[in-house]
Backbone as a ProteinNet text record, in pm:
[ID]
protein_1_A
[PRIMARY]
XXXXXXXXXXXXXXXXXXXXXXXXXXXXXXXXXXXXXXXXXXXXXXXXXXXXXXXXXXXXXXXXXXXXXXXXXXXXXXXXXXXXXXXXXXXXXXXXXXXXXXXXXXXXXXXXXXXXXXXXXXXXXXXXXXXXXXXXXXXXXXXXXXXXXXXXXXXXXXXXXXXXXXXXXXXXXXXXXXXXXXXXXXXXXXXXXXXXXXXXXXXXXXXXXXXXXXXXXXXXXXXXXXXXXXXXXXXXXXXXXXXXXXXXXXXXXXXXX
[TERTIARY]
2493.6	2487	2589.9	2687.1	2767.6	2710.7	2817.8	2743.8	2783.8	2850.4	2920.4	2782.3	2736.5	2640.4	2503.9	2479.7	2298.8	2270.8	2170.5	2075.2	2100	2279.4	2296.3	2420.1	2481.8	2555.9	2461.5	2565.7	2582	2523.6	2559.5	2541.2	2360.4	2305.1	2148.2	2106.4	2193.4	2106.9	2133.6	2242.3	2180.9	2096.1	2077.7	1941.8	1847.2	1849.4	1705.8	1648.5	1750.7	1712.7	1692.9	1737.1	1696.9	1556.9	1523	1367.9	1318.6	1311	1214.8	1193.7	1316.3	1304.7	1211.6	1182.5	1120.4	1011.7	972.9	852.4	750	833.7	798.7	687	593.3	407.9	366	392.7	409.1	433.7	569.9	642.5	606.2	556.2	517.7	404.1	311.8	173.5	187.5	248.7	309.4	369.1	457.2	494.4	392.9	332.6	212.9	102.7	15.9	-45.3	18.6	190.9	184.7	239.4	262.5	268.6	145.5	48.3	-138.4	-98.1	-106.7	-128.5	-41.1	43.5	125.1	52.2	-21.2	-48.1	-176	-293.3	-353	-331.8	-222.6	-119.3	-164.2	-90.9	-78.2	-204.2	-330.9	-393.3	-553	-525.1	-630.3	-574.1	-685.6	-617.4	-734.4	-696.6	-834.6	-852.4	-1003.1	-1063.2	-1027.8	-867.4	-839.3	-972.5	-1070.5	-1193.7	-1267.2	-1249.6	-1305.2	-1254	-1276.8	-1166.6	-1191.8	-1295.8	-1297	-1212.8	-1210.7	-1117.8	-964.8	-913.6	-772	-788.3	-819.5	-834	-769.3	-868.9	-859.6	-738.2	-701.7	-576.4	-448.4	-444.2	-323.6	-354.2	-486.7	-440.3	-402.7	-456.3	-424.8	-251.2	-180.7	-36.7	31.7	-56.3	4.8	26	-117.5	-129.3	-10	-2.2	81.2	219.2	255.7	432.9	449.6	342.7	309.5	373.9	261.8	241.7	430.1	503.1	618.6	696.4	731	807.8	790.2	707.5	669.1	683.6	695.1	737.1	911	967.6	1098.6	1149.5	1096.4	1116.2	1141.2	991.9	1015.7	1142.6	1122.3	1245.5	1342	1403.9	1527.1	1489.8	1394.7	1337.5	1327	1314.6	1268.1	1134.1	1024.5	923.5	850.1	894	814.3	848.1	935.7	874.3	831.2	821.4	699.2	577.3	548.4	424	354.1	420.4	412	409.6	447.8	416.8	260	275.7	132.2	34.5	28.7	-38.9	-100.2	24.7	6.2	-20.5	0.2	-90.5	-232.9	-282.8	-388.9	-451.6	-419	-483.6	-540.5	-454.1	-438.4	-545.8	-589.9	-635.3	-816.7	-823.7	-932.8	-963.7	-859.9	-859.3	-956.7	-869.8	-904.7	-1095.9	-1144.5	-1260.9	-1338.8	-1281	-1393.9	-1398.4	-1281.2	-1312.7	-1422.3	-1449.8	-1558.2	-1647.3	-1681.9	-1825.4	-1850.4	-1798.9	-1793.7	-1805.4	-1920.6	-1951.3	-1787.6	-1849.8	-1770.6	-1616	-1551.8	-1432.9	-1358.1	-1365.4	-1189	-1227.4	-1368.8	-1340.1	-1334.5	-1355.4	-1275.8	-1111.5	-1102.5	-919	-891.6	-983.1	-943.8	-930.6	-1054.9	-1064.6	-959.3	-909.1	-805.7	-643	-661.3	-497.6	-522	-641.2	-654.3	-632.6	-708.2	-632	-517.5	-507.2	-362.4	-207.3	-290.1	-191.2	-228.6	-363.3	-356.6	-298.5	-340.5	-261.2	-89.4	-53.6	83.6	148	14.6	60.6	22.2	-52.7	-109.5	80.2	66.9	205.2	319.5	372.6	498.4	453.9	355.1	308.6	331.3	329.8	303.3	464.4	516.5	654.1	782.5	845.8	913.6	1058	1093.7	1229.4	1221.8	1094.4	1048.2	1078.8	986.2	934.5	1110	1175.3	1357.7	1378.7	1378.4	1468.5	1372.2	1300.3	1220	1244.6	1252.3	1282.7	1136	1164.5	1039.2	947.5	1017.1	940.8	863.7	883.9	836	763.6	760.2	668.8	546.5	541.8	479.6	336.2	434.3	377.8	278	377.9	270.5	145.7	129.3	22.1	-53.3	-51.7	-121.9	-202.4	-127.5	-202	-244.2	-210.4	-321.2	-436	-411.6	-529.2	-676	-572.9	-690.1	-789.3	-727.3	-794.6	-931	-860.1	-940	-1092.9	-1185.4	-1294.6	-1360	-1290.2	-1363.4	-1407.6	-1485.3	-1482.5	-1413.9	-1312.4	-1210.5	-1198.5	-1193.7	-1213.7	-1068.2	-1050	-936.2	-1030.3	-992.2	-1018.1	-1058.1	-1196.7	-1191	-1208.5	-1063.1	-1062.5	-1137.8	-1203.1	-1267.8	-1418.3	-1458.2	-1578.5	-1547.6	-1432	-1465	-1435.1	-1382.2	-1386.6	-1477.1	-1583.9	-1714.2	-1826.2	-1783.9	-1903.2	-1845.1	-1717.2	-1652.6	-1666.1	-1754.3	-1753.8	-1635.8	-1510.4	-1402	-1337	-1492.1	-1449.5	-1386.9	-1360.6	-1313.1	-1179.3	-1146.2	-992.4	-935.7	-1013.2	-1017.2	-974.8	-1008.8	-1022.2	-894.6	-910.2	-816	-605.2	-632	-484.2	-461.6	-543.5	-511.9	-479.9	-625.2	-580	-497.5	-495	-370.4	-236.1	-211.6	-85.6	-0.5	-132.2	-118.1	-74	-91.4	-37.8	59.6	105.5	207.5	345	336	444.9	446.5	337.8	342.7	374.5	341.9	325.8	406.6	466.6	562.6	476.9	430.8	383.2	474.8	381.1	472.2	453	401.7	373	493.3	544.3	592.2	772.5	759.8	898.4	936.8	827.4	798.3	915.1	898.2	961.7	1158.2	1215.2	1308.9	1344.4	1292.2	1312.5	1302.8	1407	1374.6	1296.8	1202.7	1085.9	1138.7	1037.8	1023.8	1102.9	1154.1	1238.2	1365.3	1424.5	1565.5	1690.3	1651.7	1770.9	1696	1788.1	1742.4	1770.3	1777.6	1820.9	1778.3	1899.5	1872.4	1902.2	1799.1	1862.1	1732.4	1759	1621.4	1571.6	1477	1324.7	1300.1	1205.5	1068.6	989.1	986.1	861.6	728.7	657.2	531.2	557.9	672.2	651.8	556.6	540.6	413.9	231.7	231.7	117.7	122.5	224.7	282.4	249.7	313.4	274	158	112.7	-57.3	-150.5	-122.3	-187.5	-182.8	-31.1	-27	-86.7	-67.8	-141.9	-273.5	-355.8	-474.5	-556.8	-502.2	-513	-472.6	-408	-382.4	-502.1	-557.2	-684.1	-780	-826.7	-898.6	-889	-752.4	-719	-787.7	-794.5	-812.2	-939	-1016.4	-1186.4	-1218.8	-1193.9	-1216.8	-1200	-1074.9	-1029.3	-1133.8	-1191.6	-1258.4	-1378.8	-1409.7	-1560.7	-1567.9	-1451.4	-1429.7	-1370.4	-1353.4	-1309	-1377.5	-1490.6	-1580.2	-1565.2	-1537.6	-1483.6	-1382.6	-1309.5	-1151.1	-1119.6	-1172.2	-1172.6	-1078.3	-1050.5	-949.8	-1023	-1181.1	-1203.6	-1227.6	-1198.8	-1081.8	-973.9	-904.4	-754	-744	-930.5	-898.4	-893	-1015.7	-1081.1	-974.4	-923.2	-835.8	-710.9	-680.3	-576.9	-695.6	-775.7	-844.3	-840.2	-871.7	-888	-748.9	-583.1	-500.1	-473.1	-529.3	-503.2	-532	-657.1	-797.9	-710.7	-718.3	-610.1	-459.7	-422.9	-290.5	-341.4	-439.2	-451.5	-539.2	-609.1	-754.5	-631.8	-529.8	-500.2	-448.2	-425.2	-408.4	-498.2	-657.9	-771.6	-763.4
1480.9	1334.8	1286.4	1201.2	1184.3	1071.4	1092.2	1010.2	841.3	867.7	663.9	603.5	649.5	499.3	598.8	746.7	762.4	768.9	704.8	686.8	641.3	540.6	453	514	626.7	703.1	780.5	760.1	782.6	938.9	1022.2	1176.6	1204.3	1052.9	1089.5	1141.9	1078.3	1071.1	1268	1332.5	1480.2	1579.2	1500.2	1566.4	1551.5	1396.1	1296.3	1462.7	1476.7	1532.3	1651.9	1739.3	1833.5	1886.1	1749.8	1742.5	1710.5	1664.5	1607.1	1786.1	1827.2	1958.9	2079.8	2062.9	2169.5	2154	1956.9	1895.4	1875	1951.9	1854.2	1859.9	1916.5	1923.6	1779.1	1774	1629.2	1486.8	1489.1	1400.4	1332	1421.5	1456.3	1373	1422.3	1336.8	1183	1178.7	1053.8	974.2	1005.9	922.5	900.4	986.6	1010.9	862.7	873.8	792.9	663.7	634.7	555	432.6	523	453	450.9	517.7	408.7	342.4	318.7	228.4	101.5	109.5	-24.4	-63.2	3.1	-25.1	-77.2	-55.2	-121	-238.3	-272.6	-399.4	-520.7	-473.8	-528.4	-559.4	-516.2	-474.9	-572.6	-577.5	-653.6	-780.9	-888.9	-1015.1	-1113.5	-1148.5	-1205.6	-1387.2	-1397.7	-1541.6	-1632	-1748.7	-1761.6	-1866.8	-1944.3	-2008	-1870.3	-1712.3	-1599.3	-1594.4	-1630.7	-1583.3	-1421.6	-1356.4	-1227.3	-1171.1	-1197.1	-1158	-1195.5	-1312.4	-1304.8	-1231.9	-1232.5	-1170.1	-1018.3	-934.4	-795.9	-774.8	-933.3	-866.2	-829.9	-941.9	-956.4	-850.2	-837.5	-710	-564.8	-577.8	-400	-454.4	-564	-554.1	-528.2	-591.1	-548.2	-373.1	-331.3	-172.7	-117.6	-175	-75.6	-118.2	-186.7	-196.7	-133.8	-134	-27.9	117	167.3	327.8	321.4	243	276.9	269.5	208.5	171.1	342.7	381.2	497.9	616.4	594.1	710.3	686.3	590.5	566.3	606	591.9	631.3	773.4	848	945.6	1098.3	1023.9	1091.6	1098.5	997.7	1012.2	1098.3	1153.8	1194.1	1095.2	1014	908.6	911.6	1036.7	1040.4	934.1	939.3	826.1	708.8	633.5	505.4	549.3	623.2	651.9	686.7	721.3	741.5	602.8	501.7	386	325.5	318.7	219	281.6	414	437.3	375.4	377.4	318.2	157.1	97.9	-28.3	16.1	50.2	108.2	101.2	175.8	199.7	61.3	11.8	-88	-228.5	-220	-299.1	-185.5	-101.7	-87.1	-94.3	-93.6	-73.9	-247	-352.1	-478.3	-498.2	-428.7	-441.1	-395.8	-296.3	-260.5	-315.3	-427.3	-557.8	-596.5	-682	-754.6	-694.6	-602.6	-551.2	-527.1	-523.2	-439.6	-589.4	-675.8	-780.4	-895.6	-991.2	-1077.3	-1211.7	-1228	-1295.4	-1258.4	-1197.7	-1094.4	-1184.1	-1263.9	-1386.6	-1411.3	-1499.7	-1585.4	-1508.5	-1398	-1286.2	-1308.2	-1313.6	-1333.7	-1419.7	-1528.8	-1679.3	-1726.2	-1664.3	-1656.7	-1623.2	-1524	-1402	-1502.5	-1509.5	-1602.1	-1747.6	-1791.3	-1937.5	-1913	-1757.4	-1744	-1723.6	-1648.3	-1591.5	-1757.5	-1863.5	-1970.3	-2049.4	-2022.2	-2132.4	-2047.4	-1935	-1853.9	-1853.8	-1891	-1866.3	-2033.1	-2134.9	-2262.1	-2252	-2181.3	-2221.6	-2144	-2026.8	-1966.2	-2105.6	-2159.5	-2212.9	-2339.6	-2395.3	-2514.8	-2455.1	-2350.8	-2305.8	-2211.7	-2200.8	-2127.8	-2227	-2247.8	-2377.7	-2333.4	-2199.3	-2179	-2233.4	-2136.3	-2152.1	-2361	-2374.3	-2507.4	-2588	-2555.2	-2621.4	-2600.3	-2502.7	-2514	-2579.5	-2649.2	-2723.9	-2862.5	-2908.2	-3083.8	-3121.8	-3270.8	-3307.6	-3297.8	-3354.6	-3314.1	-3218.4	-3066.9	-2966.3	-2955.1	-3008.3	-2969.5	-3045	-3142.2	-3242.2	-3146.7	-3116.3	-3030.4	-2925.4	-2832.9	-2736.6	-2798.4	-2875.1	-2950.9	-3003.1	-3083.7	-3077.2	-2938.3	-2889.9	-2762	-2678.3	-2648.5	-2610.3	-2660.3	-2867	-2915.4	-2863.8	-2888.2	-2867.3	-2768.4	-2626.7	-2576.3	-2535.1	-2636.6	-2633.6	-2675.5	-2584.3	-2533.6	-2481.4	-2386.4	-2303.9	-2183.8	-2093.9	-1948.5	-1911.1	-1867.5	-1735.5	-1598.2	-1488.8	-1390.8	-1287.4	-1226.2	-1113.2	-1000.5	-939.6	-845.6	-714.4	-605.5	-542.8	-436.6	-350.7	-281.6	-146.6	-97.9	28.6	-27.9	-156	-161.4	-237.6	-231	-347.9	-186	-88.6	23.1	103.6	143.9	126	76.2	-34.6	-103.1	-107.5	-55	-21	90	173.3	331.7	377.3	397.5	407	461.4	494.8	514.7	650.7	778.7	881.8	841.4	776.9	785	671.8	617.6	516.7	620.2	747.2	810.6	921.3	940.9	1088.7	1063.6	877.6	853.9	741.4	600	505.7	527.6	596	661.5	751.6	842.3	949.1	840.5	800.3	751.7	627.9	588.9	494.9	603.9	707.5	781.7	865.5	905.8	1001.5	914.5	800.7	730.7	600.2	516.5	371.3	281.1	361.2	329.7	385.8	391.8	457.1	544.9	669.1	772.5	872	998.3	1097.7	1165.3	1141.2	1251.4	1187.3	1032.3	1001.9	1015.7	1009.4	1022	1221.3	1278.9	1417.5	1418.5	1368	1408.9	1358.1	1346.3	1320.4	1457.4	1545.2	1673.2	1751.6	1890.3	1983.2	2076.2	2178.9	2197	2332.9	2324.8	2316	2306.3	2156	2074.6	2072.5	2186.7	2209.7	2156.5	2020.3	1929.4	1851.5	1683.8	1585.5	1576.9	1525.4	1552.3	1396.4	1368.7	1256.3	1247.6	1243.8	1264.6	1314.2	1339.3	1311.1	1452.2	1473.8	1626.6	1597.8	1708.6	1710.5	1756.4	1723.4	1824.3	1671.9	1753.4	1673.8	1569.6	1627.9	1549.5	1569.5	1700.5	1691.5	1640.4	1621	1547.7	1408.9	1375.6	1247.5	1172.4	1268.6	1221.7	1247.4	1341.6	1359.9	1199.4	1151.5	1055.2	935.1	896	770.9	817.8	882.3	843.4	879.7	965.7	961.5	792.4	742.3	540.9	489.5	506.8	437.5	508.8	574.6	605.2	561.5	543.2	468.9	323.2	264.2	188.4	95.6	199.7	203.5	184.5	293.4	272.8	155.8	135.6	-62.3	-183.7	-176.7	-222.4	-222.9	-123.4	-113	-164.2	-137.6	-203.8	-376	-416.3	-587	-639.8	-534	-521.5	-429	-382	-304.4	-254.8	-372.7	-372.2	-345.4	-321.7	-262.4	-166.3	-50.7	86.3	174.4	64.7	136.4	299.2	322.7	453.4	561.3	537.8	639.9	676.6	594.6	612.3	736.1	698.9	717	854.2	934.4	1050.5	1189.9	1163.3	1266.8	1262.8	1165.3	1160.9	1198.5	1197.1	1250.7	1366.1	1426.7	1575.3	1676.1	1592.1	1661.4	1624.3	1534.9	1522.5	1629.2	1641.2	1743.4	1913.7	1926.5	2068.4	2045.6	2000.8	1997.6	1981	1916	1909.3	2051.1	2099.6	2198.9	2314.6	2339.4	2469.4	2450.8	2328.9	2253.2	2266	2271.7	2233.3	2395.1
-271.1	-280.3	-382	-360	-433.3	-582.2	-664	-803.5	-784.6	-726.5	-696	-631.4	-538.5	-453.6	-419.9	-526.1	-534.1	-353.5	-395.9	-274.1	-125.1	-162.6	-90.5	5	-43.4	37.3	145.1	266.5	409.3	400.4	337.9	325.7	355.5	289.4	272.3	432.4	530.7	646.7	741	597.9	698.9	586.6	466.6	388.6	476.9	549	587.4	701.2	778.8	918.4	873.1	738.8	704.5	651.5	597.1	541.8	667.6	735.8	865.9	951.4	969.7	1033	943.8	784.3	734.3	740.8	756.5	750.5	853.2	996.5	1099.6	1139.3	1120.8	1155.3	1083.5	954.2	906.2	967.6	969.6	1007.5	1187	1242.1	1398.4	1371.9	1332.6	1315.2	1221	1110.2	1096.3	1220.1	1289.5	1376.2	1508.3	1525.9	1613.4	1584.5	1452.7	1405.7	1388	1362.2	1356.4	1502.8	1590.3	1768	1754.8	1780.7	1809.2	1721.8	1615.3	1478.2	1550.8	1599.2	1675.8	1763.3	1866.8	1991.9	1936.4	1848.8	1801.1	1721.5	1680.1	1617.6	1759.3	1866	1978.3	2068.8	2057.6	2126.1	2047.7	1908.1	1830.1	1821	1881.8	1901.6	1822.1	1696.2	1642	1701.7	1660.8	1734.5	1596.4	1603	1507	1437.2	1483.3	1454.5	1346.6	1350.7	1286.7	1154.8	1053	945.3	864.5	920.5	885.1	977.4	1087.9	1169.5	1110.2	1083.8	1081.5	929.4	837.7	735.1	775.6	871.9	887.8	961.7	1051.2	1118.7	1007.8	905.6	819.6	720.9	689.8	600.5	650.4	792	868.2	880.4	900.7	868	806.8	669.1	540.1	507	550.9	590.8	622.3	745.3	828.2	752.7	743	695.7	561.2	495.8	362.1	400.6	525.3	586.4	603.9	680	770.4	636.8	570.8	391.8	366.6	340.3	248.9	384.3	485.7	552.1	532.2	552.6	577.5	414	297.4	149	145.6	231	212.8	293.8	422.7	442.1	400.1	304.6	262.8	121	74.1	-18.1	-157.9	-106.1	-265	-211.5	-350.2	-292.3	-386.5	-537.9	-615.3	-588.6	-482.6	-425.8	-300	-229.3	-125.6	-157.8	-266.1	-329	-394.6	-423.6	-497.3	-350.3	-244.4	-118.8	-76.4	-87.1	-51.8	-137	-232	-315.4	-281.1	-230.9	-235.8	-48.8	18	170	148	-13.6	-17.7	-64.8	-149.3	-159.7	-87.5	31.4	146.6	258.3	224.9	307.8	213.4	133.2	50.2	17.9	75.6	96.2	212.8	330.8	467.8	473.1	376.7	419.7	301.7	221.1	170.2	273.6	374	491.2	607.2	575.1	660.4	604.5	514.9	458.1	343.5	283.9	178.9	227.5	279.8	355.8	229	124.9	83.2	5.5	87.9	28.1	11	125.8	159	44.1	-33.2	-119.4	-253.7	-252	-407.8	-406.1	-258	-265.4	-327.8	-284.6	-345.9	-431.2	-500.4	-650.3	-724.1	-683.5	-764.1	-778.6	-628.2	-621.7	-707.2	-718.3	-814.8	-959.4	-1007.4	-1134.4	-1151.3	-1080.9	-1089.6	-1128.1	-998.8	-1013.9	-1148	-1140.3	-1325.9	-1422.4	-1464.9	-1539.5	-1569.3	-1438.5	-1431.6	-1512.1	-1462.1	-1489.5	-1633.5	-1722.7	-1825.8	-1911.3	-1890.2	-1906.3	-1897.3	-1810.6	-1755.8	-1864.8	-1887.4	-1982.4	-2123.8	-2162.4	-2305.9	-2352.3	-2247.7	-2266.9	-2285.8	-2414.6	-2400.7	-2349.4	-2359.9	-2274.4	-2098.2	-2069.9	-1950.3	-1900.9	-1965.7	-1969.4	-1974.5	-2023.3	-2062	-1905.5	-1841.1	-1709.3	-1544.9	-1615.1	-1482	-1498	-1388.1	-1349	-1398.3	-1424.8	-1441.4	-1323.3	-1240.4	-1094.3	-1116.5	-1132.4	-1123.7	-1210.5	-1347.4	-1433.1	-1350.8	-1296.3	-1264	-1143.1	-1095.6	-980.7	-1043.4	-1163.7	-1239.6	-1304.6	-1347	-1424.9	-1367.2	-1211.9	-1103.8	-1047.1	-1020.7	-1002.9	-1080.3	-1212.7	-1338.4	-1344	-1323.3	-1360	-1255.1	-1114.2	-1000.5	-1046.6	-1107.5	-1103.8	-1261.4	-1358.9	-1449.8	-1485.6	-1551.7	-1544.3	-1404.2	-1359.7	-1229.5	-1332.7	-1242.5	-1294	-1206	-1228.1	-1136.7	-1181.7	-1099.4	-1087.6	-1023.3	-1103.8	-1038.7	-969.3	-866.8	-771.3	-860.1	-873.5	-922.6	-774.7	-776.3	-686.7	-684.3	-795.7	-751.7	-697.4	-772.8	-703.6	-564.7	-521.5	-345.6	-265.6	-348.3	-281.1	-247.4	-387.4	-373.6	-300.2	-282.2	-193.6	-63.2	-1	111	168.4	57.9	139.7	114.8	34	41.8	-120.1	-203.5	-333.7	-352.5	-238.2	-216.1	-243.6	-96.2	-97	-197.4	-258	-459.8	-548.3	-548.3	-651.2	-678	-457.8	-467.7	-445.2	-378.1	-370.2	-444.7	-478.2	-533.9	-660.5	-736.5	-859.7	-877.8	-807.2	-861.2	-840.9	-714.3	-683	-863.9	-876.7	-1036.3	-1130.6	-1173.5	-1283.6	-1237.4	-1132.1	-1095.6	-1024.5	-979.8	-945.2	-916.8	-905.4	-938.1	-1071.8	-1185.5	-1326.3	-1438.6	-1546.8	-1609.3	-1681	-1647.6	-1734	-1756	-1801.5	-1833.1	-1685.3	-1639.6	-1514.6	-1393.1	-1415.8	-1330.3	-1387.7	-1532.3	-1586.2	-1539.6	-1532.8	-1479.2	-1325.5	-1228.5	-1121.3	-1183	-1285.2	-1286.3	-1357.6	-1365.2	-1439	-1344.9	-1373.8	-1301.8	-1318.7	-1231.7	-1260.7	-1420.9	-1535.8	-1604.1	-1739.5	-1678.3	-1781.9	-1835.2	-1784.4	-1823.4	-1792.5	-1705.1	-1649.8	-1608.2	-1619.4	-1575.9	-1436.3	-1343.9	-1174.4	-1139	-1044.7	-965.6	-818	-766	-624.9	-546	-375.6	-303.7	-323.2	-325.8	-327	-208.5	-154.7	-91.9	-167.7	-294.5	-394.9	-378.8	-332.8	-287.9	-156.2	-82.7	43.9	140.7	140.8	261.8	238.3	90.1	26.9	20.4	11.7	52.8	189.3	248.1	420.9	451.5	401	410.7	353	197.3	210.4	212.8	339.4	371.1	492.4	561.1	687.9	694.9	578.2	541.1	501.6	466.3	433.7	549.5	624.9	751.6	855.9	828	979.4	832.4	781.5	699.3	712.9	739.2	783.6	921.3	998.1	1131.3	1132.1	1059.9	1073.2	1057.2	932	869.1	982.5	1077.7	1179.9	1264	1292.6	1404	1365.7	1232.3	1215	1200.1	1191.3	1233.4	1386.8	1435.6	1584.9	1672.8	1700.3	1763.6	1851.7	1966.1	2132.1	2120.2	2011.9	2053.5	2113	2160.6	2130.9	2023.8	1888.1	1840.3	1789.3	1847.4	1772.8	1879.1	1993.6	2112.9	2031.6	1960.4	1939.4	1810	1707.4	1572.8	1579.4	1672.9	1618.2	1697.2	1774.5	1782.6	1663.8	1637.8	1512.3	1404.9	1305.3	1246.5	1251.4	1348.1	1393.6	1411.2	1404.4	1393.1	1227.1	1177.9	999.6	969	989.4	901.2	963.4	1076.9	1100.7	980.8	947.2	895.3	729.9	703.9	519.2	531	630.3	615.7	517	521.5	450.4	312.1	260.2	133.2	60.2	112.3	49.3	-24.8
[MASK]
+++++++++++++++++++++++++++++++++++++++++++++++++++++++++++++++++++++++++++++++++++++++++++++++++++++++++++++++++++++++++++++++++++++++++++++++++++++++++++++++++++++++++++++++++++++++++++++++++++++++++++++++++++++++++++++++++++++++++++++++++++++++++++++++++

């Protein structure tokens, strides 16, 4: 890989086909899971009068463009932002199964995004650099919408318990959390993959070191994905589609364990 353009040189794409060929039991079932995963895209048509329904459709989207990000990361071997899309795969999917199991989930969203906007307005009001580069107009606008929302109780999303009460505190524990200390977050474990293994050079450039765990648990969150789907979509048959993909996961992680 040359040192001028990293990641962004042309060369990546005969590493890409080199990792896909060592990977391919992987990569096969990734792409496998993720054609159903489309055809169920296409195939779930929510009753827009439902708002648990459009809820589950937009977050199984959010899902899936997560899953395809972090497969497309990882072939080129940038596995710590494919590990960091999974992450955020996972959380969208641990979204998706409040919308099913959390009668009032939408309105935790609601909550969350209302603090989130007063917060931001209480910030933009109290920051006077900030505050220097807005029209009055705009301040005008922020202070409107601070006010709207002043004296509510608002609430940020506490994701291990909507995972928890989703049935879903497994895959909370074994990819959301790990994925947070090993490559979403600046630790030592994540400043770790810029070393070579035991420490004697810094290295930049694509691995497969933990690619096939990788691909293991995005598309482990995407049929998790799927279940959630189906339990807000019933008549879909998306769980024809799920359990033979399940059953080639579980053959492919069974020798990991």
């Amino acid at each position: 890989m040359t040192t001028e353009q990293g990641f962004l040189t042309s060369a990546i794409a005969e590493w890409t086909e080199e990792a896909k060929e060592r990977h391919k039991s992987w990569f096969d079932l990734a792409s496998e899971v993720n054609r159903e995963s489309m055809a169920v895209y296409d195939s779930v048509i929510p009753d827009p009068r439902n708002n648990r329904q459009l809820l589950g459709k937009l977050l199984y989207l959010r899902t899936l463009q997560s899953f395809q990000g972090a497969i497309l990361l990882a072939e080129r071997g940038m596995i710590p932002e494919a590990r960091t899309l999974v992450r955020s795969c996972a959380e969208s999917a641990i979204a998706l199964g409040g919308a099913a199991s959390i009668g009032d989930f939408h309105m935790q969203l609601q909550s969350a995004h209302d603090r989130h906007r007063r917060t931001l307005g209480t910030w933009i009001e109290s920051d006077q650099d900030t505050a220097e580069l807005l029209t009055e107009g705009q301040k005008r606008v922020v202070g409107q919408e601070k006010s709207s929302l002043e004296g509510q109780t608002l609430q940020g999303i506490n994701w291990e318990g909507v995972a928890r009460n989703s049935r879903m505190d497994l895959m909370y524990n074994c990819v959301y959390r790990v994925l947070s200390g090993d490559s979403a977050h600046v630790t030592m474990l994540a400043l770790d993959r810029h070393l070579q293994e035991g420490g004697a050079k810094i290295v930049f450039g694509p691995t497969d070191r933990d690619l096939p765990e990788t691909l293991s648990m995005a598309t482990n969150v995407l049929l998790h994905a799927l279940l959630k789907l189906h339990e807000i979509f019933p008549e879909s048959g998306i769980d024809s589609r799920l359990q033979p993909l399940t059953n080639k996961w579980e053959g492919l992680a069974e020798p990991r364990r």
